[in-house]
TORKOL-4160 file (C-alpha; in steps of 0.2 Angstrom, whole numbers, padded with zeros to 4 digits, m for minus):
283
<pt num="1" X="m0432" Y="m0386" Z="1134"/>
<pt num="2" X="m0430" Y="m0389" Z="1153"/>
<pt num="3" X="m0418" Y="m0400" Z="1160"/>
<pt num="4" X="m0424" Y="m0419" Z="1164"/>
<pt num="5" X="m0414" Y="m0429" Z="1178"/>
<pt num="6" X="m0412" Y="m0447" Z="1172"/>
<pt num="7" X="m0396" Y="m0453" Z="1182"/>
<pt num="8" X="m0400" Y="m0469" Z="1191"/>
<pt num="9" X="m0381" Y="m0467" Z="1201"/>
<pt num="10" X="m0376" Y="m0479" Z="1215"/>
<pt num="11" X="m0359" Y="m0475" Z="1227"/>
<pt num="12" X="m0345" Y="m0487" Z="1229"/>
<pt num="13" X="m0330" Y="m0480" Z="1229"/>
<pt num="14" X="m0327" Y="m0475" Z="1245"/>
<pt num="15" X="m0334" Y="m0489" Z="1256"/>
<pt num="16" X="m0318" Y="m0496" Z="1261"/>
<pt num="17" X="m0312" Y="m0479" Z="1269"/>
<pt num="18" X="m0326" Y="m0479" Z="1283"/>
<pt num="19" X="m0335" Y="m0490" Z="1296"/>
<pt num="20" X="m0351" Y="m0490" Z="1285"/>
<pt num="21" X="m0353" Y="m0506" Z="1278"/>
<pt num="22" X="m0352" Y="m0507" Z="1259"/>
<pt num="23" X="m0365" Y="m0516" Z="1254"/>
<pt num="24" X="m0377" Y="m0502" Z="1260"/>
<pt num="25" X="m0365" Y="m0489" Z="1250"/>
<pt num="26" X="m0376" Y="m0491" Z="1235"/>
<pt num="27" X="m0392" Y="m0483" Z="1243"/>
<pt num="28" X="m0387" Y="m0467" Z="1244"/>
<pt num="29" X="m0395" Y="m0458" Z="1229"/>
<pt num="30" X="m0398" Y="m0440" Z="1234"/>
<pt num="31" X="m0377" Y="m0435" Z="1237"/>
<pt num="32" X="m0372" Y="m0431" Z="1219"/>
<pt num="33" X="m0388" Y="m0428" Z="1211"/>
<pt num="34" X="m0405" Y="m0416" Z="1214"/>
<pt num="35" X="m0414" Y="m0435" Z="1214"/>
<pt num="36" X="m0429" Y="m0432" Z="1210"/>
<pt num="37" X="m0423" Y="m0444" Z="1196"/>
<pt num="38" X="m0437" Y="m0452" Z="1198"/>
<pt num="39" X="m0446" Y="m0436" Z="1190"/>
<pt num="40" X="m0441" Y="m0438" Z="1170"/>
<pt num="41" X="m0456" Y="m0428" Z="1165"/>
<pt num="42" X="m0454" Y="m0414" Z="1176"/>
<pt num="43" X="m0462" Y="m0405" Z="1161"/>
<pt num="44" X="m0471" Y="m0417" Z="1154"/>
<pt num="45" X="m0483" Y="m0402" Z="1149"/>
<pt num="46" X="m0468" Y="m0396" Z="1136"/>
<pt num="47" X="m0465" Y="m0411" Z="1128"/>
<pt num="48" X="m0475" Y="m0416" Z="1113"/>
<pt num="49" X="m0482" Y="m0434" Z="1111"/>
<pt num="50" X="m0467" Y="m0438" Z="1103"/>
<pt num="51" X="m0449" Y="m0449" Z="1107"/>
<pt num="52" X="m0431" Y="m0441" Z="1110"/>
<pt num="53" X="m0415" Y="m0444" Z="1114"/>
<pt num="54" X="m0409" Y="m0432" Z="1129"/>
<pt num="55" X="m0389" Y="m0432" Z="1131"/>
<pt num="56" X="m0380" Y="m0426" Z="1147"/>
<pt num="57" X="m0365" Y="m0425" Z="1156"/>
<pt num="58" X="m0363" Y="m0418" Z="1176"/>
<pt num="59" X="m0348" Y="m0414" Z="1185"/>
<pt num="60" X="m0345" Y="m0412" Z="1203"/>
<pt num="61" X="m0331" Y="m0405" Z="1212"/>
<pt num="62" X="m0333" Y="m0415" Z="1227"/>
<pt num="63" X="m0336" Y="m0433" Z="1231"/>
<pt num="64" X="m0347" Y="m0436" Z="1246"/>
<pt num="65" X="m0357" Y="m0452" Z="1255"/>
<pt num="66" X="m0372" Y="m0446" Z="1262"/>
<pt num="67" X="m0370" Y="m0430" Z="1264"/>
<pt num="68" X="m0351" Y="m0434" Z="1272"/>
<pt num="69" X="m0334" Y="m0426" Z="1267"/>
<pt num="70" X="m0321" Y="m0441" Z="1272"/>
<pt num="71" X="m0306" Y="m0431" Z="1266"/>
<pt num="72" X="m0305" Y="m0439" Z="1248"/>
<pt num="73" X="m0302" Y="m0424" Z="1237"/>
<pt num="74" X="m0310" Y="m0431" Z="1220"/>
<pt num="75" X="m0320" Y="m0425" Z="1207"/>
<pt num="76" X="m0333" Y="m0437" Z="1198"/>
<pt num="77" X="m0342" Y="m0435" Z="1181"/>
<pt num="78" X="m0357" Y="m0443" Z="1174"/>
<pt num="79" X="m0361" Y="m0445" Z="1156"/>
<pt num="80" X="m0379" Y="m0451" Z="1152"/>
<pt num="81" X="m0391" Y="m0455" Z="1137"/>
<pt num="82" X="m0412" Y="m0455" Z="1139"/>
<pt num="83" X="m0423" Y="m0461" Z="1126"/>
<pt num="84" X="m0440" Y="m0455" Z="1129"/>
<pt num="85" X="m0454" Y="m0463" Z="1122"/>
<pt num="86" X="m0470" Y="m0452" Z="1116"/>
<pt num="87" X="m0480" Y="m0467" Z="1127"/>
<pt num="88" X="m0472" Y="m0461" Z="1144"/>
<pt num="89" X="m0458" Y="m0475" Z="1144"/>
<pt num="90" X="m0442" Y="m0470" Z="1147"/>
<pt num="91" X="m0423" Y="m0478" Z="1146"/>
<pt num="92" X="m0408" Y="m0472" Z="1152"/>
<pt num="93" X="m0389" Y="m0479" Z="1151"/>
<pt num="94" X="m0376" Y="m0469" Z="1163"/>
<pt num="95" X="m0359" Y="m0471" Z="1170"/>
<pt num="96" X="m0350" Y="m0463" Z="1183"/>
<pt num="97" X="m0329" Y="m0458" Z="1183"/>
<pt num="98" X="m0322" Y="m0454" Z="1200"/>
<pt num="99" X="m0303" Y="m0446" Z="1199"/>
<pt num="100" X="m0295" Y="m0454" Z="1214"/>
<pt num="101" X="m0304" Y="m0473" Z="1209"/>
<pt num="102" X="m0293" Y="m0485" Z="1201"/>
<pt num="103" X="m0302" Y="m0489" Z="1189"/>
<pt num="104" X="m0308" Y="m0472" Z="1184"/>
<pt num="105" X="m0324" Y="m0477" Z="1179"/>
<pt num="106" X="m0332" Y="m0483" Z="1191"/>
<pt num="107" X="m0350" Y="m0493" Z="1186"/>
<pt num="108" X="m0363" Y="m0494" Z="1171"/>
<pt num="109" X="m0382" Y="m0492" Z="1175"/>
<pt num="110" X="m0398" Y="m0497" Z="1162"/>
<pt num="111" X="m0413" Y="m0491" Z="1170"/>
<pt num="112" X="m0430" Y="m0491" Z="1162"/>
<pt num="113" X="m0448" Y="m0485" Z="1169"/>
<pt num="114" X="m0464" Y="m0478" Z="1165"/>
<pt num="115" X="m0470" Y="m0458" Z="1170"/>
<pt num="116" X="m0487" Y="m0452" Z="1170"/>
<pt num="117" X="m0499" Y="m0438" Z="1180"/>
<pt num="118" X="m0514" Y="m0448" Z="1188"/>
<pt num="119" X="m0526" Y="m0434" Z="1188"/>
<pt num="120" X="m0535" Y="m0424" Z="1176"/>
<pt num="121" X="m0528" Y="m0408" Z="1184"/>
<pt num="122" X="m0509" Y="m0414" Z="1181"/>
<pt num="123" X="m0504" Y="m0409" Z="1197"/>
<pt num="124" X="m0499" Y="m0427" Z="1204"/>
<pt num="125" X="m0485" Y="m0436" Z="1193"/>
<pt num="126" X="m0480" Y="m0456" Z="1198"/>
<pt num="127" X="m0468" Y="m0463" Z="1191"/>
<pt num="128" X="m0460" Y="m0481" Z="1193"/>
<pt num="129" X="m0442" Y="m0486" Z="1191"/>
<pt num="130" X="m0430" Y="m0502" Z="1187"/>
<pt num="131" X="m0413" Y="m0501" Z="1186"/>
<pt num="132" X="m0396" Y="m0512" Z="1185"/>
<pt num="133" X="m0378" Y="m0508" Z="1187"/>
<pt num="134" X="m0362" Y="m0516" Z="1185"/>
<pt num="135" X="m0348" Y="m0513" Z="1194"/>
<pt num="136" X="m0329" Y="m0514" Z="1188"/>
<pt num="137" X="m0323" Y="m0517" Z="1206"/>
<pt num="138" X="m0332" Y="m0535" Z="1215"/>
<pt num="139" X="m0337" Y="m0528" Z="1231"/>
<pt num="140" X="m0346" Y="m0543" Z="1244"/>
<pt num="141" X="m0366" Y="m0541" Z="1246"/>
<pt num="142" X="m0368" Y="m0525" Z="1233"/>
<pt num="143" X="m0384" Y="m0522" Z="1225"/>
<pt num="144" X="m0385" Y="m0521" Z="1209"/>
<pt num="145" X="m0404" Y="m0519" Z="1206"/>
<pt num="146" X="m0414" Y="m0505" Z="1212"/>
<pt num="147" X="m0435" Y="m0502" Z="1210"/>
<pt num="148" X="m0441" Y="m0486" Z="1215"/>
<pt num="149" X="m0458" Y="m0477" Z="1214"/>
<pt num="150" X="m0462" Y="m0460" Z="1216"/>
<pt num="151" X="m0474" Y="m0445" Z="1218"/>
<pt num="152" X="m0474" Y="m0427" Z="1213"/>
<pt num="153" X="m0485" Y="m0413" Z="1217"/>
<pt num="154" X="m0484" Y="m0398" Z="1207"/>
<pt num="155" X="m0493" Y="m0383" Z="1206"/>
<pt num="156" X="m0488" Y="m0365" Z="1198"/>
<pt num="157" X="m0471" Y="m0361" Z="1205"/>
<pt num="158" X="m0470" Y="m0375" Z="1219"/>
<pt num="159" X="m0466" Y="m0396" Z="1217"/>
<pt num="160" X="m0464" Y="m0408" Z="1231"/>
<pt num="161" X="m0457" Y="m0425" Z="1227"/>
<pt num="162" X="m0455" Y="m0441" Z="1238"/>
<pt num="163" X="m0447" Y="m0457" Z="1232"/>
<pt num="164" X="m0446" Y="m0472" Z="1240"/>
<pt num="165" X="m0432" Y="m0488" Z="1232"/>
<pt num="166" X="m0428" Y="m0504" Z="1237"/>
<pt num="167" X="m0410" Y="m0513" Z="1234"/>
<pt num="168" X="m0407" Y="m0531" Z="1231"/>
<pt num="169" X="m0395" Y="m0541" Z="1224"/>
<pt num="170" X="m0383" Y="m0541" Z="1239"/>
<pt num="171" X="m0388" Y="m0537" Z="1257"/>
<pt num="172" X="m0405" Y="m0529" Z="1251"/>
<pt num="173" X="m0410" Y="m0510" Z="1261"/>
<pt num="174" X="m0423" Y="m0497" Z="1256"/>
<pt num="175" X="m0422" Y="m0477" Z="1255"/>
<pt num="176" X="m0436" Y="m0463" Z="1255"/>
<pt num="177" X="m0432" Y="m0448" Z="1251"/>
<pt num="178" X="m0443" Y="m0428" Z="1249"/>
<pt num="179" X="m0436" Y="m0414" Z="1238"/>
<pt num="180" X="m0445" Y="m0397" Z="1240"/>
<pt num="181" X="m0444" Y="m0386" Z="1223"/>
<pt num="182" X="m0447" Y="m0366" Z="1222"/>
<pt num="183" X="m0445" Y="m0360" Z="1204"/>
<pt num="184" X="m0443" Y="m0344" Z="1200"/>
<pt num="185" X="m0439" Y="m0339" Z="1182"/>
<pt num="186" X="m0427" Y="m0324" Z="1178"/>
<pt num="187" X="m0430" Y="m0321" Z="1162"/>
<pt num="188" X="m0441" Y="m0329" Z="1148"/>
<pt num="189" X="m0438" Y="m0325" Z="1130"/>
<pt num="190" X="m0441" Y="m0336" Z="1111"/>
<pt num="191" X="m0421" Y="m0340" Z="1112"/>
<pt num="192" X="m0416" Y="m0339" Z="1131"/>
<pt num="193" X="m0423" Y="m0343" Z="1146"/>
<pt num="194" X="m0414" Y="m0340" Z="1165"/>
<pt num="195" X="m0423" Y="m0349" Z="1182"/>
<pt num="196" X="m0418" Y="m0354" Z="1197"/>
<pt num="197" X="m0424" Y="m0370" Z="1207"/>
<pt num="198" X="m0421" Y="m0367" Z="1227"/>
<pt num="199" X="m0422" Y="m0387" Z="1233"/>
<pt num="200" X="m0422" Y="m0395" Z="1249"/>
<pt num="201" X="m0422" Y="m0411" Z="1252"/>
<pt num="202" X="m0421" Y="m0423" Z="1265"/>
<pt num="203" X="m0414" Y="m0444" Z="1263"/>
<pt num="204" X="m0417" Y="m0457" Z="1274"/>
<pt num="205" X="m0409" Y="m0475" Z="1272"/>
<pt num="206" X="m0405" Y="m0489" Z="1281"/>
<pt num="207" X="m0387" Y="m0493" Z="1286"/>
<pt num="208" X="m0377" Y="m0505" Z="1293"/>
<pt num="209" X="m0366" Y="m0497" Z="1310"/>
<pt num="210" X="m0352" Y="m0506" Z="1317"/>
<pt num="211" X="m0345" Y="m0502" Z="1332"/>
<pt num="212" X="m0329" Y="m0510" Z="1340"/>
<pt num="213" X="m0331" Y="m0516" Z="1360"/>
<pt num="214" X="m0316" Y="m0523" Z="1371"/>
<pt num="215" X="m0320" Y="m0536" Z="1382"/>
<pt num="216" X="m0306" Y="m0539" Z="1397"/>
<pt num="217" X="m0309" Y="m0556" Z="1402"/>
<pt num="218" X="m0304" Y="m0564" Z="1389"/>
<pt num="219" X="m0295" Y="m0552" Z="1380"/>
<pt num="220" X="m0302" Y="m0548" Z="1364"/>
<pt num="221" X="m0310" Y="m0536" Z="1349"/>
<pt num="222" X="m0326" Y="m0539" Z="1345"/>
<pt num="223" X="m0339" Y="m0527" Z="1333"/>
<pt num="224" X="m0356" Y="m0525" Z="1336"/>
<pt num="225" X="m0365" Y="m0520" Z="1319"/>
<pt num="226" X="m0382" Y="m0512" Z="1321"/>
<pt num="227" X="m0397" Y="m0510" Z="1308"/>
<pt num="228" X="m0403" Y="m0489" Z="1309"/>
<pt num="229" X="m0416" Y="m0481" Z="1297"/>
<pt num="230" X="m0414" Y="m0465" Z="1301"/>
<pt num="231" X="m0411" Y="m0448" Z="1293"/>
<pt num="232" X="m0394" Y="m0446" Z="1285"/>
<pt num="233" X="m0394" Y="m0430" Z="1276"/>
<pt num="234" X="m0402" Y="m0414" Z="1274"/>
<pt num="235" X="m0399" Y="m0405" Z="1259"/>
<pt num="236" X="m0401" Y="m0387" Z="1250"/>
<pt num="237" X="m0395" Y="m0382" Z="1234"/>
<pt num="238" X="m0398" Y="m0369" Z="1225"/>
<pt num="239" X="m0395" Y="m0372" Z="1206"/>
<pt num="240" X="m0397" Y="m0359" Z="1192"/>
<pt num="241" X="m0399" Y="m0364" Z="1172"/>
<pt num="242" X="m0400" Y="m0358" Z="1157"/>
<pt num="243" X="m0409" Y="m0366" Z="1143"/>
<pt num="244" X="m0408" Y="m0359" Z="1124"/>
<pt num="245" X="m0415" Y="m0369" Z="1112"/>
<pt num="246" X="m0410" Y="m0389" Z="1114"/>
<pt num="247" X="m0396" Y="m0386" Z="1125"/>
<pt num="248" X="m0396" Y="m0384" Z="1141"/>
<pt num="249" X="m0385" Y="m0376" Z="1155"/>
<pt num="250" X="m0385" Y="m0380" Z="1175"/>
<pt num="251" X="m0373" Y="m0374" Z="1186"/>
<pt num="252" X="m0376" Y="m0377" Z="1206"/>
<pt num="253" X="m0371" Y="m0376" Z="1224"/>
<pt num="254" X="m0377" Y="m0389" Z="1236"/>
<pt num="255" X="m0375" Y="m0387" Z="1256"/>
<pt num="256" X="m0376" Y="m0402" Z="1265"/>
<pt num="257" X="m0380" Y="m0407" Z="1286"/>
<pt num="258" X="m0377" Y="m0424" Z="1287"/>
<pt num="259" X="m0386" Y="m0434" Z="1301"/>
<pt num="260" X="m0373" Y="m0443" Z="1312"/>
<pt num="261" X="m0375" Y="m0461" Z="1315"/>
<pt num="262" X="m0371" Y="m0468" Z="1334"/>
<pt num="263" X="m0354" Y="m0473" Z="1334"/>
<pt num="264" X="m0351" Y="m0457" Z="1320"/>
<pt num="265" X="m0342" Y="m0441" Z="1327"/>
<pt num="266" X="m0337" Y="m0424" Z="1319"/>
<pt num="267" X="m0348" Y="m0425" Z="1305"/>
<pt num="268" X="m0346" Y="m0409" Z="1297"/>
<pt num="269" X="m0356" Y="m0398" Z="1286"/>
<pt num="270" X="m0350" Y="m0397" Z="1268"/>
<pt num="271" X="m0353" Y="m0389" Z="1252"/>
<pt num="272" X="m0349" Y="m0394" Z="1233"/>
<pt num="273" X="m0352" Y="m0387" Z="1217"/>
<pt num="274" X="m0360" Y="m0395" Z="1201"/>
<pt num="275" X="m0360" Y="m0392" Z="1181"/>
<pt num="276" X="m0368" Y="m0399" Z="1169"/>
<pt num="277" X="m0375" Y="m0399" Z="1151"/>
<pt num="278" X="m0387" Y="m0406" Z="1140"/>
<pt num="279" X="m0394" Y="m0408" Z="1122"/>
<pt num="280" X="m0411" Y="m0416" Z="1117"/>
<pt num="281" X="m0415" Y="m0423" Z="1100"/>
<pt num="282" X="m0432" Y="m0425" Z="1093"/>
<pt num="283" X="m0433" Y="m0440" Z="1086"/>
């Protein structure tokens, strides 16, 4: 049994520490998680025509927003549960705990969709989202609603996934983002099996940036805020797992480049590590 990504996670906790505006926070997808969450079959070829029940939990050591280290030393964790239907429907109920966030847990997110390969080869694999979240914090223009649709290639050894979302609910913005897979398995017996999954992947989102202006005559501040959809991060990660039997095992290390906005400055490159586990039930 491989791992399936079903976290549908939105970031909020640390809009108030940076000139970004929050409303936009919630866009970023691609920071804690290898997003392709928009691929729950990514072995649809493994699982039999039958429903489960797929039970997770990720840590991460670091707490980032696009890619960007604001000097909140945090860790987060987030619990999930799928069902998986034998039909290609999906459902997935997630939360998220942040260390340094008062309160801890942050935000609840139900998120249902449908996965399926659209040629006879199964090499192309789309899959469409809906998701809701609640937040315990009430924070002006959020989005709590997300659609997203998505497309994977795979062939042999290689997958290529791009996803593209819209968020509304608040001040609505839209994100499109590519993951580039190599799989390379270690070892492959009955009880254990070792791979890695290289992955690079690039996000881009649309962001809100203000930037503060003094005028002389009359005296007085004013901010400018400007609309960019641009590239905001460029990731490479390089996870290994272990699967034996239901369980499943993931430790990784991501790298990440963020893009600078304008009015942004020292921007540095930053690294975190992940862990997670799983357990999948047939049903």
């Amino acid at each position: 049994m491989r791992k399936i990504t079903l976290l549908f996670i939105c970031i909020v906790t640390l809009a108030r520490a940076q000139e970004i505006e929050p409303n936009e926070v919630d866009a970023i997808l691609d920071d804690f998680f290898v997003t392709d969450s928009l691929d729950v079959f990514d072995l649809l070829d493994d699982l039999k025509k039958q429903d489960y029940l797929y039970v997770t939990v990720l840590y991460n050591s670091k707490t980032l927003f696009s890619g960007r280290d604001f000097g909140v030393e945090q860790y987060s964790a987030f619990p999930s549960i799928s069902y998986i239907g034998g039909n290609n429907f999906f459902v997935n109920l997630s939360s998220g705990y942040y260390s340094s966030v008062s309160p801890n847990w942050d935000f609840v997110t139900l998120s249902g969709g449908y996965s399926n390969y659209i040629d006879k080869k199964k090499t192309l694999l789309a899959t469409g989202v809906y998701s809701f979240s609640s937040y315990t914090q009430d924070v002006a223009d959020l989005n709590n609603h997300r659609i997203s649709t998505g497309l994977s290639f795979r062939k042999k050894w290689f997958r290529n996934s791009l996803t593209a979302g819209f968020l509304f609910g608040g001040a609505s913005s839209f994100f499109v983002s590519n993951n580039t897979y190599v799989s390379v398995d270690l070892l492959d017996t009955k009880s254990l099996d070792i791979s890695i999954q290289p992955r690079f992947g690039l996000f881009w989102g649309s962001q809100t940036d203000r930037q503060e202006f003094v005028r002389y005559r009359p005296y007085r501040t004013e901010y400018v805020a400007t609309e960019y959809f641009q590239l905001l991060n460029t990731e490479l990660s390089i996870p290994i797992e272990f699967d034996f039997g239901n369980w499943d095992l993931e430790i990784d290390y991501t790298f990440s480049l963020p893009n600078p906005l304008p009015s942004e400055e020292g921007v540095e490159k930053t690294g975190f590590l992940s862990f997670s586990v799983g357990y999948l039930i047939n049903l």
